[in-house]
PDB file of N, CA, C and O in Angstrom, chain B, residues numbered from 101:
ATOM      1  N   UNK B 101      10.796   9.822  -8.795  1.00  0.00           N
ATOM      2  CA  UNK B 101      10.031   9.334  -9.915  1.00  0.00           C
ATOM      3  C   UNK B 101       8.585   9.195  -9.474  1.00  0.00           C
ATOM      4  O   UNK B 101       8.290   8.778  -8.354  1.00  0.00           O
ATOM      5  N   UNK B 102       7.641   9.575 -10.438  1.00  0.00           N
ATOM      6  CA  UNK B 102       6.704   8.978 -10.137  1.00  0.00           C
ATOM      7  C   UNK B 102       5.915   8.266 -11.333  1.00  0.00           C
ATOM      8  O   UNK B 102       6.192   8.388 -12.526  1.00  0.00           O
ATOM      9  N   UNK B 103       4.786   7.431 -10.739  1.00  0.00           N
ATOM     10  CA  UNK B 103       4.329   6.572 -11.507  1.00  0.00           C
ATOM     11  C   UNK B 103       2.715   7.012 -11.758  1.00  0.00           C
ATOM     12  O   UNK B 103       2.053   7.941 -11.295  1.00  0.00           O
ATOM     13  N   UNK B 104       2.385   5.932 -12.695  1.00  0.00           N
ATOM     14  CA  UNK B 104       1.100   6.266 -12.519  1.00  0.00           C
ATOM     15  C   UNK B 104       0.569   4.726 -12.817  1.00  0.00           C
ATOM     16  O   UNK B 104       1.278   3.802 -13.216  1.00  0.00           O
ATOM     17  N   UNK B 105      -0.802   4.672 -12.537  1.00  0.00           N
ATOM     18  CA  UNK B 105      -1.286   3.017 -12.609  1.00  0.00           C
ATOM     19  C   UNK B 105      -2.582   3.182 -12.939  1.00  0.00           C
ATOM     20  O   UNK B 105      -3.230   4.169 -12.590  1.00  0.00           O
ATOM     21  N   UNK B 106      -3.120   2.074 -13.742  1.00  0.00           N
ATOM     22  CA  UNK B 106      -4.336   1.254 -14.159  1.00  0.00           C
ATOM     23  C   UNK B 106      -5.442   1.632 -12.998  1.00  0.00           C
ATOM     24  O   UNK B 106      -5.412   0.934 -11.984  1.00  0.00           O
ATOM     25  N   UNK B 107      -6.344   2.610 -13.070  1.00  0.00           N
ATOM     26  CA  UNK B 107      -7.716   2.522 -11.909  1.00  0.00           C
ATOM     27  C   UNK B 107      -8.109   1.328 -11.491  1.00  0.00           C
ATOM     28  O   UNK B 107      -8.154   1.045 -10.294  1.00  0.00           O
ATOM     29  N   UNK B 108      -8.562   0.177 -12.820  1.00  0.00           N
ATOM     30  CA  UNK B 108      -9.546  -0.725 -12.625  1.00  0.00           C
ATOM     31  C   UNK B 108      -8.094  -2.205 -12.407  1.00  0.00           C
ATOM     32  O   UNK B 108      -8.585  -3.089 -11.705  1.00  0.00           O
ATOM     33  N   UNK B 109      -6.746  -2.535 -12.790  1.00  0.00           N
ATOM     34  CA  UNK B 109      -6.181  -3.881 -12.646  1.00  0.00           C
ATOM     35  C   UNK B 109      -5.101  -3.048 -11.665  1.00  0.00           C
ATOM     36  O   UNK B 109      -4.599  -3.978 -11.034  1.00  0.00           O
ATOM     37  N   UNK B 110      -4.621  -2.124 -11.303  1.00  0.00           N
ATOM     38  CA  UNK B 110      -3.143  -1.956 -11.073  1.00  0.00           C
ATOM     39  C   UNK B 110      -1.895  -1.942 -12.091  1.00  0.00           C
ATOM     40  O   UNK B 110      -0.796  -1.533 -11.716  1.00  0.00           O
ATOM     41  N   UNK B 111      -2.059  -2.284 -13.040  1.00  0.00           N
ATOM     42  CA  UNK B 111      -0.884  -2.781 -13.614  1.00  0.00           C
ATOM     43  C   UNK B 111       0.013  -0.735 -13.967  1.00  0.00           C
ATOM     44  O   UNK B 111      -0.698   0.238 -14.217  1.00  0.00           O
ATOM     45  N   UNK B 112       1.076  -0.684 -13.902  1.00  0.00           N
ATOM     46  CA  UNK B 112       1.785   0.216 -14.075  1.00  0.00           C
ATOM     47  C   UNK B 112       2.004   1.073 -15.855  1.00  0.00           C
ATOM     48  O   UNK B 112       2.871   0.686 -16.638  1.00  0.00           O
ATOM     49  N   UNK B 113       1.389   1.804 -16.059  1.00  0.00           N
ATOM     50  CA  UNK B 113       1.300   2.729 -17.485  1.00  0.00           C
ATOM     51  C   UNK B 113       2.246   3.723 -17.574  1.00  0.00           C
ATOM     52  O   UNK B 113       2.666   3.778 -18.729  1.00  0.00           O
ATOM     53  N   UNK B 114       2.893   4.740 -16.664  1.00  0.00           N
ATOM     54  CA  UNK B 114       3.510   5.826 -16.922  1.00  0.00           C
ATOM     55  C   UNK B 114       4.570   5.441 -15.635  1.00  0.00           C
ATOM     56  O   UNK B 114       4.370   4.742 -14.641  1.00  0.00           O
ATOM     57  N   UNK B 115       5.976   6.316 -16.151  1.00  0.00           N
ATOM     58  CA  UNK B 115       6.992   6.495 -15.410  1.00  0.00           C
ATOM     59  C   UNK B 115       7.775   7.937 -15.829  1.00  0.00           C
ATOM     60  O   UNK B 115       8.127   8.244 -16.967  1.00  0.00           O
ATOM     61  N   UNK B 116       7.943   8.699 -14.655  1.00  0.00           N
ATOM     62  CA  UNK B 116       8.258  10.234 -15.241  1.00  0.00           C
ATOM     63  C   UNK B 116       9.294  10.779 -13.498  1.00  0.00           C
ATOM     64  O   UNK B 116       9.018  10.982 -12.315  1.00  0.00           O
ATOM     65  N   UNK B 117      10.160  10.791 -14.131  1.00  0.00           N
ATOM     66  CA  UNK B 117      11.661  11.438 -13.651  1.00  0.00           C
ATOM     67  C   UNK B 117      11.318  12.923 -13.228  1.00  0.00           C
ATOM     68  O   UNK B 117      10.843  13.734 -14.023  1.00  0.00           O
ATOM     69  N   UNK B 118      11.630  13.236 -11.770  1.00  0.00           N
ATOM     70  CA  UNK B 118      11.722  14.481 -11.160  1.00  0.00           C
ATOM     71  C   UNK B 118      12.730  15.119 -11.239  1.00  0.00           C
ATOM     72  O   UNK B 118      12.673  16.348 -11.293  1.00  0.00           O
ATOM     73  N   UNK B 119      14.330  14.210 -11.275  1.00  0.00           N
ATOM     74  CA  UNK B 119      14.923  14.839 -11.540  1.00  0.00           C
ATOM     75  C   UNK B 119      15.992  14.648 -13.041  1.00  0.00           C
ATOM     76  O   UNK B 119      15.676  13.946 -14.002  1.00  0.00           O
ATOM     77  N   UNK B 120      16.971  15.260 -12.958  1.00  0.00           N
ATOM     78  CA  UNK B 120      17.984  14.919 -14.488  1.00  0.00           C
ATOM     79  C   UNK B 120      18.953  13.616 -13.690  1.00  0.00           C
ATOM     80  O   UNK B 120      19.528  13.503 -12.608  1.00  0.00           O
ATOM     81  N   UNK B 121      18.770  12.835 -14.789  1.00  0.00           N
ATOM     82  CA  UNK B 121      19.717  11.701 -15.010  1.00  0.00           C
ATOM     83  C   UNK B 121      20.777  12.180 -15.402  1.00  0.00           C
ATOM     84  O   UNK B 121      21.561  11.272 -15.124  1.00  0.00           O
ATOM     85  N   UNK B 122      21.372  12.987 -15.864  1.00  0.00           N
ATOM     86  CA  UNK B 122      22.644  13.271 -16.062  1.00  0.00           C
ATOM     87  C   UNK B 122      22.615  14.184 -17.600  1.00  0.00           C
ATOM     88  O   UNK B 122      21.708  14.859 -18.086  1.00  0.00           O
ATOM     89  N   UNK B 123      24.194  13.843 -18.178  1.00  0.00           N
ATOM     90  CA  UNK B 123      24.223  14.593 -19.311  1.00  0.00           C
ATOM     91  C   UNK B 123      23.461  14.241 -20.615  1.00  0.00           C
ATOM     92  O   UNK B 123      23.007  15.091 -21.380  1.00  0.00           O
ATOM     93  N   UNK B 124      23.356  12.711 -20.814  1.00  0.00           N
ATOM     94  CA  UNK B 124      23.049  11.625 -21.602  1.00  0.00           C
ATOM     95  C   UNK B 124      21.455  11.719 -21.593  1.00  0.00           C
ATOM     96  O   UNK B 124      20.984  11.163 -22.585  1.00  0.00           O
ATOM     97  N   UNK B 125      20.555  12.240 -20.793  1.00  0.00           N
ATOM     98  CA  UNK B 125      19.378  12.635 -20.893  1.00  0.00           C
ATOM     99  C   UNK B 125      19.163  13.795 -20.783  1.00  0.00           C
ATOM    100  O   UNK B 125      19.922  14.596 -20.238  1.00  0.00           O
ATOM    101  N   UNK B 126      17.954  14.077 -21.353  1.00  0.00           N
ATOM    102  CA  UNK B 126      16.681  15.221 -21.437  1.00  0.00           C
ATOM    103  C   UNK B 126      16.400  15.619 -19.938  1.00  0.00           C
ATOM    104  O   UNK B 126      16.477  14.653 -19.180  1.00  0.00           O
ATOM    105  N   UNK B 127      16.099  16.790 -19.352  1.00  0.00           N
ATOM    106  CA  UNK B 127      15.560  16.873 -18.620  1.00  0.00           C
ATOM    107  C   UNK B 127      14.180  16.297 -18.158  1.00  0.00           C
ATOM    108  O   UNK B 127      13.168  16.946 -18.422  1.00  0.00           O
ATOM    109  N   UNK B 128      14.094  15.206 -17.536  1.00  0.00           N
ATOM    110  CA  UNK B 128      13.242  14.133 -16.839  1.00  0.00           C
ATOM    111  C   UNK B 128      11.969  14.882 -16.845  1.00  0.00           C
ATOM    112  O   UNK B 128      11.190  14.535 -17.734  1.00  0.00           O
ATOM    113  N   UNK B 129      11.600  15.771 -16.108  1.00  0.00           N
ATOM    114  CA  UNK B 129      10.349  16.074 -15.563  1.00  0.00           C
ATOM    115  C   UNK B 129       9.664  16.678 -16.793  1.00  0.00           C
ATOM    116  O   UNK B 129       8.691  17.388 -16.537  1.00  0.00           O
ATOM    117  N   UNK B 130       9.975  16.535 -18.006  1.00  0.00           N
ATOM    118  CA  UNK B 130       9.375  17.229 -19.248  1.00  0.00           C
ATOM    119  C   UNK B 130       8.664  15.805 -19.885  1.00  0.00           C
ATOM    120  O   UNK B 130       7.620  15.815 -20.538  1.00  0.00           O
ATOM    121  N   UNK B 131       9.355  14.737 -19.596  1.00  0.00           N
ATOM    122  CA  UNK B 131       9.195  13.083 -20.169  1.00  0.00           C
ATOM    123  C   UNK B 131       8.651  12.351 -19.719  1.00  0.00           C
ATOM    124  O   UNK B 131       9.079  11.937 -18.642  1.00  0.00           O
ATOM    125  N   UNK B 132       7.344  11.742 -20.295  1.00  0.00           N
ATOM    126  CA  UNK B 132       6.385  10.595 -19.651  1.00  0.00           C
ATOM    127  C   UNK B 132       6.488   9.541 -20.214  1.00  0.00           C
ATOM    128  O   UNK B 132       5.810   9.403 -21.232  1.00  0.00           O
ATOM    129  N   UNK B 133       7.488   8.251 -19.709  1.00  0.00           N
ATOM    130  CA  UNK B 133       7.582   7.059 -20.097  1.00  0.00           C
ATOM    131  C   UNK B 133       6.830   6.331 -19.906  1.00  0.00           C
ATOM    132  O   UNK B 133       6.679   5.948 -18.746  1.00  0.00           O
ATOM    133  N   UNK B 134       5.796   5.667 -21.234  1.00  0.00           N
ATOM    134  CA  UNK B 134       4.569   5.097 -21.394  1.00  0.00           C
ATOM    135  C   UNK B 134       5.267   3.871 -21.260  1.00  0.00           C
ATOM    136  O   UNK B 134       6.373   3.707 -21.774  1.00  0.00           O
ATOM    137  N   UNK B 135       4.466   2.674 -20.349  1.00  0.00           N
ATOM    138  CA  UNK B 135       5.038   1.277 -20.593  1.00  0.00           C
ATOM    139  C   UNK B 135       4.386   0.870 -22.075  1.00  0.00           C
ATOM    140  O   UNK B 135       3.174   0.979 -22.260  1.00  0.00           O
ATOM    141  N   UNK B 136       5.421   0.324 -23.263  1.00  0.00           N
ATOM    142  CA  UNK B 136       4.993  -0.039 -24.542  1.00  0.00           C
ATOM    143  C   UNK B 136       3.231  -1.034 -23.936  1.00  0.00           C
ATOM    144  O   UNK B 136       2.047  -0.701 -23.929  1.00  0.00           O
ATOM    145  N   UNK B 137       3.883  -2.129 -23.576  1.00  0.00           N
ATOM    146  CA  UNK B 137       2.374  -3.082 -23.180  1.00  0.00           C
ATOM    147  C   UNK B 137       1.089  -2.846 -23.105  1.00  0.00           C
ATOM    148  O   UNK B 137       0.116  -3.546 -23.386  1.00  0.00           O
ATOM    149  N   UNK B 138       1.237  -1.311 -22.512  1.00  0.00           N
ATOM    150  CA  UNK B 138      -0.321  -0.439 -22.317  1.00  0.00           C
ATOM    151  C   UNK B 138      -0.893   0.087 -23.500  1.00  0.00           C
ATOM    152  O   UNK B 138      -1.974   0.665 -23.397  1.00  0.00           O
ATOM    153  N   UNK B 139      -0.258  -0.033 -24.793  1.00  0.00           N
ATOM    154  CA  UNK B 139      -0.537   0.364 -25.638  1.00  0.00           C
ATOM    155  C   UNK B 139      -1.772  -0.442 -26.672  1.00  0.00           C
ATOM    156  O   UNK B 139      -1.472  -1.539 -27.143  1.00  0.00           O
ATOM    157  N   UNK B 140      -2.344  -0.190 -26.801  1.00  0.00           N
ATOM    158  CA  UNK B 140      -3.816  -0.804 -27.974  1.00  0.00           C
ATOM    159  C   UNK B 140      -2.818  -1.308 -29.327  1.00  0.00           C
ATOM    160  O   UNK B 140      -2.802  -2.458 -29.765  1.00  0.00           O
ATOM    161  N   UNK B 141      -2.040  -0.207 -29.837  1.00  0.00           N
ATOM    162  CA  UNK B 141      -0.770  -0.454 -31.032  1.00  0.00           C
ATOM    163  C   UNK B 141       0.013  -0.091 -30.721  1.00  0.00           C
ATOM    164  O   UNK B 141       0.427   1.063 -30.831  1.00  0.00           O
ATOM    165  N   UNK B 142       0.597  -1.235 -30.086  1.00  0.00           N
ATOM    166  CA  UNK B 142       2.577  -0.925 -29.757  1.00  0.00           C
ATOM    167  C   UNK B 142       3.310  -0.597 -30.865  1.00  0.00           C
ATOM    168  O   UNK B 142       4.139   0.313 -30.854  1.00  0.00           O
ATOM    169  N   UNK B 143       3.047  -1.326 -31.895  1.00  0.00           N
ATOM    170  CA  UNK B 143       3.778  -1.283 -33.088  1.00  0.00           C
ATOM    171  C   UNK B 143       3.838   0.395 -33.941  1.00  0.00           C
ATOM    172  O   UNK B 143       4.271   0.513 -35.088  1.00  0.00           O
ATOM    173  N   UNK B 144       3.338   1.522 -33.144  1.00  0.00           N
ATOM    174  CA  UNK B 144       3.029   2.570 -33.643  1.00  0.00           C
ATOM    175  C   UNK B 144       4.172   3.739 -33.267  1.00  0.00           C
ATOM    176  O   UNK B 144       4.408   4.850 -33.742  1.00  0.00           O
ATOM    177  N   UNK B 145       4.805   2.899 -32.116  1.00  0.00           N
ATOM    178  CA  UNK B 145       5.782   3.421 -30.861  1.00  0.00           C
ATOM    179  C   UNK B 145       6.832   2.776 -31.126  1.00  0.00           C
ATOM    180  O   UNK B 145       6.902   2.082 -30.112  1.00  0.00           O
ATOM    181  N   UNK B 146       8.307   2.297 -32.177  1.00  0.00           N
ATOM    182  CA  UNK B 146       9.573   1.759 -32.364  1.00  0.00           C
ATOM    183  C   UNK B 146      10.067   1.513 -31.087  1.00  0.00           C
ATOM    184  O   UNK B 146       9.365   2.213 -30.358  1.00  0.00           O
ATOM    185  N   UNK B 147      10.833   0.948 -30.435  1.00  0.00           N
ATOM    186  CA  UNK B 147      11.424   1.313 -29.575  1.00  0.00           C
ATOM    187  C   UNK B 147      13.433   1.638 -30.382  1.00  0.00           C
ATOM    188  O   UNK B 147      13.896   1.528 -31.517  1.00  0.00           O
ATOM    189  N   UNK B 148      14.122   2.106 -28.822  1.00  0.00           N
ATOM    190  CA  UNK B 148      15.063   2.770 -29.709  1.00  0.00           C
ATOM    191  C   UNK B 148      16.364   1.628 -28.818  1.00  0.00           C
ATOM    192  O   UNK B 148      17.464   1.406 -29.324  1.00  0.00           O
ATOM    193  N   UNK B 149      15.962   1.094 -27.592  1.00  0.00           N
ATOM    194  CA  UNK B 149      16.443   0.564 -27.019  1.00  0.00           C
ATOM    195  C   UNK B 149      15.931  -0.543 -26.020  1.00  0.00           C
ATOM    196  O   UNK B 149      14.746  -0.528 -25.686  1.00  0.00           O
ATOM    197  N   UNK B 150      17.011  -1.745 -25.411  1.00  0.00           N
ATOM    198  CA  UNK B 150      16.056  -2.574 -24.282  1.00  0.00           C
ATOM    199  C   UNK B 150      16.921  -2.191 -22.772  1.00  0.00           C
ATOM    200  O   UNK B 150      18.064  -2.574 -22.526  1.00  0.00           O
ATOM    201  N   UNK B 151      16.222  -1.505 -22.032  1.00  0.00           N
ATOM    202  CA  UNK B 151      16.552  -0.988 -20.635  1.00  0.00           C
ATOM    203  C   UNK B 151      16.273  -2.191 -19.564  1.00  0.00           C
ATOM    204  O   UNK B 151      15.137  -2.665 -19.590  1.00  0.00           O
ATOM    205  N   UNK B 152      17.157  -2.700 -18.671  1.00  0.00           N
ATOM    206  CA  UNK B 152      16.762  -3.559 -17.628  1.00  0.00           C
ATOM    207  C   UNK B 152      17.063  -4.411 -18.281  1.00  0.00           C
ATOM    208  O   UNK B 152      16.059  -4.575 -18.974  1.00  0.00           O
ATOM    209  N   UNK B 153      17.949  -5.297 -18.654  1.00  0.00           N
ATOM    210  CA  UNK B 153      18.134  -6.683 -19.403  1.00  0.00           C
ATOM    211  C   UNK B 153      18.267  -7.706 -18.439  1.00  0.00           C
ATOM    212  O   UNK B 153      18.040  -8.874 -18.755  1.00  0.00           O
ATOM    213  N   UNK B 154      18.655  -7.351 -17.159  1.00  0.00           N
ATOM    214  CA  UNK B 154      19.090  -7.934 -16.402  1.00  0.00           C
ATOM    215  C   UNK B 154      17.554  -9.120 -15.712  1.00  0.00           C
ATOM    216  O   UNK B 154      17.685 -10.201 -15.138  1.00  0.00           O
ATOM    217  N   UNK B 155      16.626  -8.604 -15.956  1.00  0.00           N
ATOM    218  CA  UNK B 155      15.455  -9.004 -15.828  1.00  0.00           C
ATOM    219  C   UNK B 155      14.754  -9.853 -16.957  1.00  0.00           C
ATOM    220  O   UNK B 155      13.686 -10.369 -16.626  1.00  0.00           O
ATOM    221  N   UNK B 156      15.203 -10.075 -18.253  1.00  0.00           N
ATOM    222  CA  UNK B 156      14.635 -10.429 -18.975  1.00  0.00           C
ATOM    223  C   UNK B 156      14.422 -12.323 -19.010  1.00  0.00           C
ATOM    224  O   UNK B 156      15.182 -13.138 -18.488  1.00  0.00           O
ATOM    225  N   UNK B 157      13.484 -12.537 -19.592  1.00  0.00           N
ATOM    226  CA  UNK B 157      13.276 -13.935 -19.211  1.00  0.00           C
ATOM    227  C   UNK B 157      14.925 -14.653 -20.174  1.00  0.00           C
ATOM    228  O   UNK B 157      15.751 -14.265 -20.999  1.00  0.00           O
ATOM    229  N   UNK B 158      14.561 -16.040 -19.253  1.00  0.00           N
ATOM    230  CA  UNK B 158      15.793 -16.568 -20.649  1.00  0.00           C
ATOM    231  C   UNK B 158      15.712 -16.917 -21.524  1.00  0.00           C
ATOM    232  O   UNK B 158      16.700 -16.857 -22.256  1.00  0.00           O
ATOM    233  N   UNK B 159      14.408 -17.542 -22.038  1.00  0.00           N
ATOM    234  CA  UNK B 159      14.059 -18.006 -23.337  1.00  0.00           C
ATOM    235  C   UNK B 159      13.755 -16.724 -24.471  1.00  0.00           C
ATOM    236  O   UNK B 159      13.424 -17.023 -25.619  1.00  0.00           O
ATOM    237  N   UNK B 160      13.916 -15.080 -23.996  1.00  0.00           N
ATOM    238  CA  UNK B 160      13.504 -14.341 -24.448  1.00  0.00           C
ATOM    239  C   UNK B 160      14.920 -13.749 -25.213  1.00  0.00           C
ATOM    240  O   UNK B 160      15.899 -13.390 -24.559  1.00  0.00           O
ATOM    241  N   UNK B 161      14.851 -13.703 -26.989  1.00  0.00           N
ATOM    242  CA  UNK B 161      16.010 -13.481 -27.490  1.00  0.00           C
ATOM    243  C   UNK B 161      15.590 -12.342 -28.596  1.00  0.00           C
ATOM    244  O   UNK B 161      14.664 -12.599 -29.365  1.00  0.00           O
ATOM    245  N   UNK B 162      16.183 -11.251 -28.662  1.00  0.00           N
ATOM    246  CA  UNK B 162      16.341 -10.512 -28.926  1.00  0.00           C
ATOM    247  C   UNK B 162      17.196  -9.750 -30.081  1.00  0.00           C
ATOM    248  O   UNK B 162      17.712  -8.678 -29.764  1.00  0.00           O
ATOM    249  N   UNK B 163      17.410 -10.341 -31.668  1.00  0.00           N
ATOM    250  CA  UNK B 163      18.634 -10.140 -32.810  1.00  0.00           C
ATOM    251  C   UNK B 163      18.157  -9.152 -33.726  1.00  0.00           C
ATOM    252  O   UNK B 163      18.086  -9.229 -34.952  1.00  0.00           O
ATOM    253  N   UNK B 164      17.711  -7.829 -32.656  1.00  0.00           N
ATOM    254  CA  UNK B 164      17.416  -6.609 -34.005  1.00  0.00           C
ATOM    255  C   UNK B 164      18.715  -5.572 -33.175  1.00  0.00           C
ATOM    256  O   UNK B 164      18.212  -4.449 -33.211  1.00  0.00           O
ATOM    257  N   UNK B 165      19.689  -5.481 -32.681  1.00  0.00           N
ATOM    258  CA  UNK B 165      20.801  -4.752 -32.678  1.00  0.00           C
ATOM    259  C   UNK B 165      20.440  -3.868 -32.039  1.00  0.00           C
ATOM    260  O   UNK B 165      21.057  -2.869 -32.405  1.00  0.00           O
ATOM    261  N   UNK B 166      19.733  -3.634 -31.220  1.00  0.00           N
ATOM    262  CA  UNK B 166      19.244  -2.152 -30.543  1.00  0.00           C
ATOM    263  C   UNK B 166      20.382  -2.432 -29.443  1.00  0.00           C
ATOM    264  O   UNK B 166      20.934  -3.514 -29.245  1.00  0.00           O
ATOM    265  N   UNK B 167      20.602  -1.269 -28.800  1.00  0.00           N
ATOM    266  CA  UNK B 167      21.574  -1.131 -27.751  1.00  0.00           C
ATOM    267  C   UNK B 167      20.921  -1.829 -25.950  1.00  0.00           C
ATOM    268  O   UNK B 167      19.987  -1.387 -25.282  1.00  0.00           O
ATOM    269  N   UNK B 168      21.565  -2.647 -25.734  1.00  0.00           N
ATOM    270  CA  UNK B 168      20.974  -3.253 -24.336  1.00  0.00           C
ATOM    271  C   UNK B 168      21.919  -2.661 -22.703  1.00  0.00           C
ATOM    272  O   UNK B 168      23.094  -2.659 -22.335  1.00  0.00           O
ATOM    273  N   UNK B 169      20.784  -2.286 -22.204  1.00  0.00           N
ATOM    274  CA  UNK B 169      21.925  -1.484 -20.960  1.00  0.00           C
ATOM    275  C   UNK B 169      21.282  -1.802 -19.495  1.00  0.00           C
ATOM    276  O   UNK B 169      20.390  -1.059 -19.086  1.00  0.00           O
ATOM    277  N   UNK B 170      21.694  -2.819 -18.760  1.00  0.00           N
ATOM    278  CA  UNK B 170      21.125  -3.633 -17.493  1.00  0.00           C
ATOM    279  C   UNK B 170      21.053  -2.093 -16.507  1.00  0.00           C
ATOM    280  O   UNK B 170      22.061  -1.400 -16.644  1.00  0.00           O
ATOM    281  N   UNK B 171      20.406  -1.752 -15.938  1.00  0.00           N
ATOM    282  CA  UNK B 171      19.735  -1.025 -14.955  1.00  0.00           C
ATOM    283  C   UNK B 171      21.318  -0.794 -13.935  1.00  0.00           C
ATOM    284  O   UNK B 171      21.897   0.290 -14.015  1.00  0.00           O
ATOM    285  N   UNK B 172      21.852  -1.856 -13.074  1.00  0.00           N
ATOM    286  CA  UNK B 172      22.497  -1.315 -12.407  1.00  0.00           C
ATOM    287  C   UNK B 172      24.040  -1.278 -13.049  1.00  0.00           C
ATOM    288  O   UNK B 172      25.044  -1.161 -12.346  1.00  0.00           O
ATOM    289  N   UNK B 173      24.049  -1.349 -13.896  1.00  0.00           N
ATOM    290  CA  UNK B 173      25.270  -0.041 -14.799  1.00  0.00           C
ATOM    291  C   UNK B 173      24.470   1.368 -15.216  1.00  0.00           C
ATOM    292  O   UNK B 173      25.241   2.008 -15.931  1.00  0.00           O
ATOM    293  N   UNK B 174      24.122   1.567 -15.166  1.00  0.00           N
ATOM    294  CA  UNK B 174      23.977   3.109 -15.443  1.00  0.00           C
ATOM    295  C   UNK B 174      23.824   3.993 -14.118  1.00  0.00           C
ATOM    296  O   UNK B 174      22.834   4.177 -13.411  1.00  0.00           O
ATOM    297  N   UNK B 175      25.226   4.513 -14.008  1.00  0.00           N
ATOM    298  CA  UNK B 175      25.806   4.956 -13.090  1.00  0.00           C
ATOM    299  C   UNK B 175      25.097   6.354 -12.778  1.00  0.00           C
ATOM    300  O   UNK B 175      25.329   6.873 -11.686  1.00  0.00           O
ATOM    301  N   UNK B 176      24.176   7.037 -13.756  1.00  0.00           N
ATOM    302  CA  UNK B 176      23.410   8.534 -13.461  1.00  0.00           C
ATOM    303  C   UNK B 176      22.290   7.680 -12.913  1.00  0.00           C
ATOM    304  O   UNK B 176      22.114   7.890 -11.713  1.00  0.00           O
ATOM    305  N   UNK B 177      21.465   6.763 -13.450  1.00  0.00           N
ATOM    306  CA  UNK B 177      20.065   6.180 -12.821  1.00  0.00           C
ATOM    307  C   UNK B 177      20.081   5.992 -10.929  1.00  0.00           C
ATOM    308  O   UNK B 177      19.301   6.207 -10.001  1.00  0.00           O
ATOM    309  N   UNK B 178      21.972   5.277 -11.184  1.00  0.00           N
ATOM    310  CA  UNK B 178      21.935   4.996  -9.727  1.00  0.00           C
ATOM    311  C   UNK B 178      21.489   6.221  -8.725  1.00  0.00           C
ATOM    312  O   UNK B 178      20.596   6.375  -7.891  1.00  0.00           O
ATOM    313  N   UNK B 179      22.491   6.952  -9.198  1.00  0.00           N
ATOM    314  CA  UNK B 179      22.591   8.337  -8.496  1.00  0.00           C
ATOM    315  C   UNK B 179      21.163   9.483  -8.124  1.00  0.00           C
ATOM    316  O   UNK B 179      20.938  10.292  -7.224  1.00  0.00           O
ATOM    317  N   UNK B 180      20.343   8.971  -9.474  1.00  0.00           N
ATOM    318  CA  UNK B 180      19.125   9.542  -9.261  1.00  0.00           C
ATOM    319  C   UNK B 180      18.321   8.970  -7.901  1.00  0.00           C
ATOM    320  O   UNK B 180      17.850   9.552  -6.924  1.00  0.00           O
ATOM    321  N   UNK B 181      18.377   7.715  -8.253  1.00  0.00           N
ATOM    322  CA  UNK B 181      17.890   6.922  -7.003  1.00  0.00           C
ATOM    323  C   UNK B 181      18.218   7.342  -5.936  1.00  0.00           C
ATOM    324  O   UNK B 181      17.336   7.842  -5.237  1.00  0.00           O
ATOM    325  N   UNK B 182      19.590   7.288  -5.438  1.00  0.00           N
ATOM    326  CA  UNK B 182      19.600   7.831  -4.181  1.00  0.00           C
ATOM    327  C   UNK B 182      19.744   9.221  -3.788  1.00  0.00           C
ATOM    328  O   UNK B 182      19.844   9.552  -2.607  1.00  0.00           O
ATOM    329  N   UNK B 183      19.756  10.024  -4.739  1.00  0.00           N
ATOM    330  CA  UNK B 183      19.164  11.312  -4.409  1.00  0.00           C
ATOM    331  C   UNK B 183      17.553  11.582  -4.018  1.00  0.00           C
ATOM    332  O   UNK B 183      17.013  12.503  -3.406  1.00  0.00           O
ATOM    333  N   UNK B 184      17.108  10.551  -4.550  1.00  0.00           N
ATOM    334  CA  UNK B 184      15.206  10.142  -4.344  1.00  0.00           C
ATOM    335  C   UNK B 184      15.219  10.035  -3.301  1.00  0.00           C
ATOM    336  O   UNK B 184      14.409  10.729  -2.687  1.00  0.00           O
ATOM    337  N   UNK B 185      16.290   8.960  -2.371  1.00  0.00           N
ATOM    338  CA  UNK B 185      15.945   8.098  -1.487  1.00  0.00           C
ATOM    339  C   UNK B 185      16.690   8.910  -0.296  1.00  0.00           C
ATOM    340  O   UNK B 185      16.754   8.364   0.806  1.00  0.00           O
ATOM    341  N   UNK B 186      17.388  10.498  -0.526  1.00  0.00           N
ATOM    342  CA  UNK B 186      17.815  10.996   0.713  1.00  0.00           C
ATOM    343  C   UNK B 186      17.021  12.169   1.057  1.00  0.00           C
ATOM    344  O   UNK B 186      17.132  12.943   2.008  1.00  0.00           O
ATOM    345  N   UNK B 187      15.732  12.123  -0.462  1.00  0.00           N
ATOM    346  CA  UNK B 187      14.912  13.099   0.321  1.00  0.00           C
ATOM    347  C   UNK B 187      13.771  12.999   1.209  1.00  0.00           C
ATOM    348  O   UNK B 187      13.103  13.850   1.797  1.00  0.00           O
ATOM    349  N   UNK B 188      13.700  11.004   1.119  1.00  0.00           N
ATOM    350  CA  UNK B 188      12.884  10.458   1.684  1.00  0.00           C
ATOM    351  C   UNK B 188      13.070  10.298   3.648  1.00  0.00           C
ATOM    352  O   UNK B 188      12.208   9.868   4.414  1.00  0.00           O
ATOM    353  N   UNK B 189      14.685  10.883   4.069  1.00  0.00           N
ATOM    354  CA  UNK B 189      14.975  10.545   5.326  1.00  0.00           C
ATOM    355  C   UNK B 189      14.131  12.557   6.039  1.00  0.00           C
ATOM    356  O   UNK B 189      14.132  12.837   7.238  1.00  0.00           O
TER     357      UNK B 189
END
């Protein structure tokens, strides 16, 4: 994966997949995942889902039905990862 970041604060804007996550996704390296936050009008961008739940604050509640899927269940993400991480040895 790679990222991309803010020149002037750091803060993180883009996330884009080298390789395929599996069947359930698009081929990655065609897809630039904008963080919503970086956006001037988020509200212009729906989202379709909440990824990483496992992180979310607790007071933070969420009752519009979108599908929620914690990071380490998704058993292709894992796999991507450590295919990342065995080209790193």
């Amino acid at each position: 994966m790679t990222r991309s970041f803010c020149a002037d604060c750091g803060s993180p804007i883009t996330n884009q997949y080298l390789v395929a996550l599996g069947d359930l996704y698009l081929p990655q390296p065609d897809i630039v995942y904008v963080h919503i936050g970086t956006l001037d009008e988020p509200e212009a961008a729906p989202i379709e889902c909440h990824y990483g739940v496992e992180r979310q604050l607790p007071w933070v509640h969420f009752d519009d039905g979108l599908p929620r899927t914690r990071m380490d269940e998704d058993s292709m993400l894992a796999a991507a990862f450590a295919a990342g991480d065995s080209k790193l040895e």
